[in-house]
N, C-alpha and C positions, 0 to 999 in steps of 0.2 A: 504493500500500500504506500501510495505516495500521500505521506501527513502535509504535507506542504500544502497540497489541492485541496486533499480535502479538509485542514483548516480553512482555506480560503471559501471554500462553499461553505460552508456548515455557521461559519463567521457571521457572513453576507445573511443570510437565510436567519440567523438568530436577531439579530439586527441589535446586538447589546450597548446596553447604556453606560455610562460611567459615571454618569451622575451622584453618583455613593457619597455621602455626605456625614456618614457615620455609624456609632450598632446602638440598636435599639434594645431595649427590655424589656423583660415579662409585662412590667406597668406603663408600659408605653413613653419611657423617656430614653431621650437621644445625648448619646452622650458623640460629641463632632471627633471626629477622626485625627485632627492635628494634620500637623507635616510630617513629623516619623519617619524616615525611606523606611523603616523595618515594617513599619503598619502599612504603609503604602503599596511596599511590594505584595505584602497579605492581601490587601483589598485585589489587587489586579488580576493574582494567582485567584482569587475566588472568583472575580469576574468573567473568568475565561472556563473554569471549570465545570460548567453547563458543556462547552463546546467540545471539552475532549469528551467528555462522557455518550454526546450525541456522536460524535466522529467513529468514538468506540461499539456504540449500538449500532451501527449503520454497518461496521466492518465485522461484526459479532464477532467482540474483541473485547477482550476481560479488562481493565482499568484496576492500579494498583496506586496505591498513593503512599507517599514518603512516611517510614515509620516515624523518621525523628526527623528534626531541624536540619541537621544535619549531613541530612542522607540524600543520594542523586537515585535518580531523579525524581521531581515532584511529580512525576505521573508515568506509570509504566503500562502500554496499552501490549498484550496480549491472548493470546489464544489459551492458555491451558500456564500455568506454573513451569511446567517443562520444556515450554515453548523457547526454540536454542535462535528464532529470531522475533526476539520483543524489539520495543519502539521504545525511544526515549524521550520525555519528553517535559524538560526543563525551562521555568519561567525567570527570565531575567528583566530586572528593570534599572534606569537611571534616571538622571531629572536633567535638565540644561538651562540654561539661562534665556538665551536666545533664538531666532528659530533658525541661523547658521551656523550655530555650535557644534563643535565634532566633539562626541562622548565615544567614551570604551565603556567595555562591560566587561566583569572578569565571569570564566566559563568552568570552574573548579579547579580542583586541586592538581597537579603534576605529579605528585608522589603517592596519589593514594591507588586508585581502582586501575587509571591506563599500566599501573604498571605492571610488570612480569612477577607475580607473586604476592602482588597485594588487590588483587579481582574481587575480591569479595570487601574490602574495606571502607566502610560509610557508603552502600549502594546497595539500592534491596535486594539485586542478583548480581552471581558474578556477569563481570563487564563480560567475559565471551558467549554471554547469553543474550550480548543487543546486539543489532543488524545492523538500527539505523541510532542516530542520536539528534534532537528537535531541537531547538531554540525559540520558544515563543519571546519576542525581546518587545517591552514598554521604553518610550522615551515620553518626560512631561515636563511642563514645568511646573515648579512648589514653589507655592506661595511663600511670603513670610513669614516666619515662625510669630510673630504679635497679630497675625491678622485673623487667626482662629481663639476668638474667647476660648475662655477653660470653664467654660459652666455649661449647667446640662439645660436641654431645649426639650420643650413637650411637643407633640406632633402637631398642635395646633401653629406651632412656629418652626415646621418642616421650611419653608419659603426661605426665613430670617438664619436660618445655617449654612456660614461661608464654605463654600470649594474647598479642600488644601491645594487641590492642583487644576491643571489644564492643560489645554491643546495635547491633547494624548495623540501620542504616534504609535504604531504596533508594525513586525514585521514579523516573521515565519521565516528561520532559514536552518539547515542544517550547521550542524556546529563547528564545523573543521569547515566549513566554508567564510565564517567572518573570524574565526581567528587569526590572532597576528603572533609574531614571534618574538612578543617583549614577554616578562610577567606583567602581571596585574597586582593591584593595590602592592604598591610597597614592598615593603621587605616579605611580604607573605608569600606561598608557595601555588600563586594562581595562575592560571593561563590567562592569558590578555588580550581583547578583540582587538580587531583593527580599530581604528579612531575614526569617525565620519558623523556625515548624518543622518536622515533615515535612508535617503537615497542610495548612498554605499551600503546598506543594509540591508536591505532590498534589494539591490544588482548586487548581489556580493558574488563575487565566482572564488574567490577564495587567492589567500597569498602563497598555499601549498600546492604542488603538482597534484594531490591526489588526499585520502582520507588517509592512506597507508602511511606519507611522508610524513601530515601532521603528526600518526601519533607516532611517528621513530623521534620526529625530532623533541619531542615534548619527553617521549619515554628516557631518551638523554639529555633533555636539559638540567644542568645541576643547577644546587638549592642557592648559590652566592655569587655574586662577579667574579671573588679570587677564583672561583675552580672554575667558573668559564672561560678562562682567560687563556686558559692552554687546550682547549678543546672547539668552544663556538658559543656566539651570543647572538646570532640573529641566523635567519635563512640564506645569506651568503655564506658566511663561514661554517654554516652545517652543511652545504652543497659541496663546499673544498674539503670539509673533513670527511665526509661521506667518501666521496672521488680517491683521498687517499686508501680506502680502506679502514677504515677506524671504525671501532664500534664491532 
């Protein structure tokens, strides 16, 4: 199944809102959502989760959702627990300031599941049991943190509760197609998108020759600058180290 299409139909066809403005209680009061990115990215991942569930009805395809926080991916669309080609299917979001802003997303970890012996680590199957791996990616922008009071609304004042965000953007791509060959966030152990805006996310054809070369070169990127230093820090000098034979 191509998840790409049929997110795009199933999307279209749902016709969903984003209008989310915050969670409601048993006695009917709204407490506003904030700016958060952590709340925010929740909101989006719920916003879309009607859609893999329909994608997965339609393909009579089992849907698995991430036991912990932690764990890849937020949605695993299969046929049977045994099934040796599940779908992956991971929500990332970022926010931008402006609407020519180029944002990254970081796309997990380097040292946990791609690699030769830790397949099973923080991911609800081992990694040699997905085929394909999604990217649903949110870009918005958020508002200012003082421009959401901190007090709770009745639904009679559904109207009078501010946005946290806007102009939401969404793309669909496979995941070794918008990755780039920096890390992500910092000193941390993430893979790192390419940098653009939605349009390069959307035309993304990718900076690797193939799915196989993203993960060689990710499965050998080390954890530091010092120890890349005599090996390779970008997809040139992993194409020369490659060429020599290394690895």
């Amino acid at each position: 199944m191509d998840f790409g299409k049929a997110f795009e139909q199933v999307y279209r066809a749902e016709a969903l809102s984003y209008q989310i403005k915050g969670v409601i209680t048993a006695d009917e009061q709204i407490y506003p959502l904030g700016t958060d990115t952590k709340v925010l990215s929740a909101v989006f991942e719920l916003a879309i989760r009607p859609v893999v569930y329909q994608i997965a009805k339609q393909a009579s395809l089992q849907v698995r959702e991430a036991r912990a926080q932690n764990y890849y991916p937020d949605f695993t669309l299969m046929r049977h627990e045994d099934d040796r080609q599940k779908i992956a299917v991971d929500v990332k979001t970022t926010y931008r300031t402006t609407d020519t802003e180029r944002v990254k997303f970081t796309l997990g970890s380097y040292t946990s599941f791609i690699r030769p012996g830790n397949e099973t680590k923080n991911i609800e199957f081992s990694y040699e049991d997905y085929a394909a791996h999604w990217i649903v990616g949110f870009i918005y922008k958020r508002k200012p943190t003082d421009s959401i009071p901190a007090h709770v609304y009745g639904l009679d004042e559904l109207d009078d509760i501010p946005m946290p965000f806007s102009d939401v953007q969404l793309f669909v791509a496979e995941k070794w197609r918008i990755a780039g060959d920096k890390a992500g966030s910092g000193n941390t152990t993430n893979i790192g998108s390419i940098a653009g805006t939605i349009e390069d996310f959307t035309g993304a054809t990718g900076l690797f020759a193939s799915e196989e070369e993203f993960l060689d070169y990710w499965r050998n990127y080390e954890r530091t600058a010092n120890e890349r230093v005599n090996k390779y820090s970008d997809l040139q000098t992993y194409r020369a180290w490659r060429a020599k034979g290394q690895g």
